[in-house]
N, C-alpha and C positions, 0 to 999 in steps of 0.2 A: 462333514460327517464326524464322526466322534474321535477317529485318531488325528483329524487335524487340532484336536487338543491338546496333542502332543506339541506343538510350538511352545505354549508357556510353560511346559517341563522341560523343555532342552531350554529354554533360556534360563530358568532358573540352574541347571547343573552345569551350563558352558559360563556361567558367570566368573568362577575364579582363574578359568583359559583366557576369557575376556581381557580380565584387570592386569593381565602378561603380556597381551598381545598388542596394548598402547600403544607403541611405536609402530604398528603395523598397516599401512596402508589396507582399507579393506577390501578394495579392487584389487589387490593380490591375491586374497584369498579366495574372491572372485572368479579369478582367472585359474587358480588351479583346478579348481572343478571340471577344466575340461579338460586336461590329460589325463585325470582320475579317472572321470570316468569314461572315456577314449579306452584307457587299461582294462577298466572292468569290461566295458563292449565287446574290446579283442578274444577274453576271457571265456564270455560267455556265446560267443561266435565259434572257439576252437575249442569247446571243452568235451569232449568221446563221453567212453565208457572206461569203467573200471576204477584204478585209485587214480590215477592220473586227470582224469574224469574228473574227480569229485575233488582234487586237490586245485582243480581249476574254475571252478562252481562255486568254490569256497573264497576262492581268490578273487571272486568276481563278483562275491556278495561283501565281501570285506573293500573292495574297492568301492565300490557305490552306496556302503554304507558312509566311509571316507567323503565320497564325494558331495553326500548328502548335509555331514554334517558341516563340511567348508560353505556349504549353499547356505548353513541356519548361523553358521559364525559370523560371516561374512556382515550381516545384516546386523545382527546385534552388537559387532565391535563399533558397525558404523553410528548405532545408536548411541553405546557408551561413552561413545570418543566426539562426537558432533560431528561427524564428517559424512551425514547423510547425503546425499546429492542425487543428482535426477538423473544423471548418467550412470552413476554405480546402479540406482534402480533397474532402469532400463538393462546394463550389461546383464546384471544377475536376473532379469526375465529372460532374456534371450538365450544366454545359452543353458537353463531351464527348459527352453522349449529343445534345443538342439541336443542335448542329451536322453531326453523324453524319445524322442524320435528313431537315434541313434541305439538307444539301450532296446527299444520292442523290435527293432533290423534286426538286430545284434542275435538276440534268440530265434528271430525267423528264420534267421541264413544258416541256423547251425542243422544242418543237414544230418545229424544224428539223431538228434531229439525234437526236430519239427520238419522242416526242409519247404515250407509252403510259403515260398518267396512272398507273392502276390497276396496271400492271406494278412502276411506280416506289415504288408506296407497299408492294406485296408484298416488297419488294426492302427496302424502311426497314424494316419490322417486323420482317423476319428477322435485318436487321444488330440490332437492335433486342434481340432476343432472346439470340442470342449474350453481347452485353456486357451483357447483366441479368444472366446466368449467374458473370461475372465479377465483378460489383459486389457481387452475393449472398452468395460466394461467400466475400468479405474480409467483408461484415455478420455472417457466422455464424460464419465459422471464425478470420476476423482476416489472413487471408493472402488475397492477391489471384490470380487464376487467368488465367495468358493464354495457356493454351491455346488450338490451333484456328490460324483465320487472323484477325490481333490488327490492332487496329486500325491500328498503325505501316503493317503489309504494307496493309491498302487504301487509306493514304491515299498512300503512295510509290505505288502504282498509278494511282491515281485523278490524281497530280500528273500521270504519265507519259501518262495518256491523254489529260486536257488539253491537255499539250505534241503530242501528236500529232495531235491535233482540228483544233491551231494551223496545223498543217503544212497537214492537208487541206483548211482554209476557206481558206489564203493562194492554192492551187494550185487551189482550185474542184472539189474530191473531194467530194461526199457520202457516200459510203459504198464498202464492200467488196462491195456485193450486198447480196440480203435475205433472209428469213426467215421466211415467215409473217407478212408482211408489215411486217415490222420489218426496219428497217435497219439491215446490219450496218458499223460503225463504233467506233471506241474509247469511245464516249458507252453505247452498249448494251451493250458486252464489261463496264465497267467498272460497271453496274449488274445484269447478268446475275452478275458473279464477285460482289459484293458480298450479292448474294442468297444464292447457293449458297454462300457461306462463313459467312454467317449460320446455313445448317443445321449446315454441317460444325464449325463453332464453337459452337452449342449440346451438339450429341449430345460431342463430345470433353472440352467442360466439366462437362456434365450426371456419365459414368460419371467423370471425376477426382476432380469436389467430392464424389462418392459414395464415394468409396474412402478420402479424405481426413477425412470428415466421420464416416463407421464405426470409422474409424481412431482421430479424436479421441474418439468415443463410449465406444471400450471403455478409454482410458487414463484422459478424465477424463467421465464419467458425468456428466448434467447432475440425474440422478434415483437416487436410492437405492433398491438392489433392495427388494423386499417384503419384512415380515419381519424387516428389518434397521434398527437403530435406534443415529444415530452420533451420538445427543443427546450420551453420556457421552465423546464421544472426546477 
């Protein structure tokens, strides 16, 4: 989608952070992204009403903005510097998926502004599934798949609905109204979108890597038809 375009503009402005951070292993920077955003979670798991509320919402959008941008440094120092490797890959997929997970809990458990435990984890699974499809996706075919609604677009969202959580805990809003007895507010908008683009990011990636992958099959064959014998070729 169109804010995953937002990659070649953070690489273009993290450029001059880059050519400082040379000497920096990028599997550190790696690895910070999960206390980051660990912090931000706790944040947005204990953040009420009022200014406290929003002084915590705020804290919790500034965190996993943090988090996000060690996710995009992380990668491009290792391009700068040659120290790409298929383990730094892998770690920075993985806890990608564990903070994904972690951050949609994080707002379900907060008992002020959602409290619908079991909604919340329906909600992770689905995100959940989505980016398996992606991860898969590059394991089989060797190209990565970001189709759908990719994870750039939920976390620019998820940032924005914290900021606006912020707004309504400073001014003493709880919500928009309800819903079956869910309260509507940017906490449930923003785990309700997250659910549903988990489907819509499966089914999109599911028929692509299918087309892609039929595609690869007939050019290069992983199996020799029957019959046919390329001992001598």
């Amino acid at each position: 989608m169109a804010l995953e375009k937002g990659r070649n503009l953070f690489k273009k402005i993290s450029e001059p952070l880059v050519s400082k951070l040379e000497g920096v292993n990028p599997a550190t920077l790696t690895w910070l992204t999960l206390p980051t955003g660990l912090a931000a979670a706790w944040l947005m798991m204990e953040a009420g009403t009022g200014q406290d509320g929003a002084i915590m919402f705020l804290g919790a959008a500034f965190l996993m903005a943090s988090a996000m941008a060690l996710d995009g440094l992380d990668g491009n120092l290792a391009r700068a510097t040659g120290k790409v490797t298929r383990w730094g890959d892998y770690l920075d997929h993985t806890l990608d998926r564990v903070l994904d997970v972690v951050w949609i809990l994080a707002l379900g458990y907060n008992m002020v502004w959602f409290g619908h435990i079991e909604l919340a984890w329906v909600a992770a699974m689905l995100t959940m599934f989505g980016s398996y499809l992606g991860t898969q996706a590059q394991a089989v075919a060797g190209s990565r798949n970001y189709g759908g609604f990719s994870r750039a677009d939920r976390m620019v969202l998820t940032f924005v609905a914290l900021l606006s959580t912020a707004v309504m805990a400073y001014m003493g809003s709880g919500s928009w109204g309800e819903w079956n007895d869910i309260e509507v507010n940017p906490i449930s908008l923003i785990i309700a979108i997250s659910g549903v683009g988990g489907i819509y990011t499966f089914v999109v990636r599911f028929f692509k890597a299918r087309a892609d992958l039929q595609a690869l099959d007939k050019s290069k064959p992983l199996s020799t038809p029957k019959g046919i014998d390329k001992s001598d070729d």
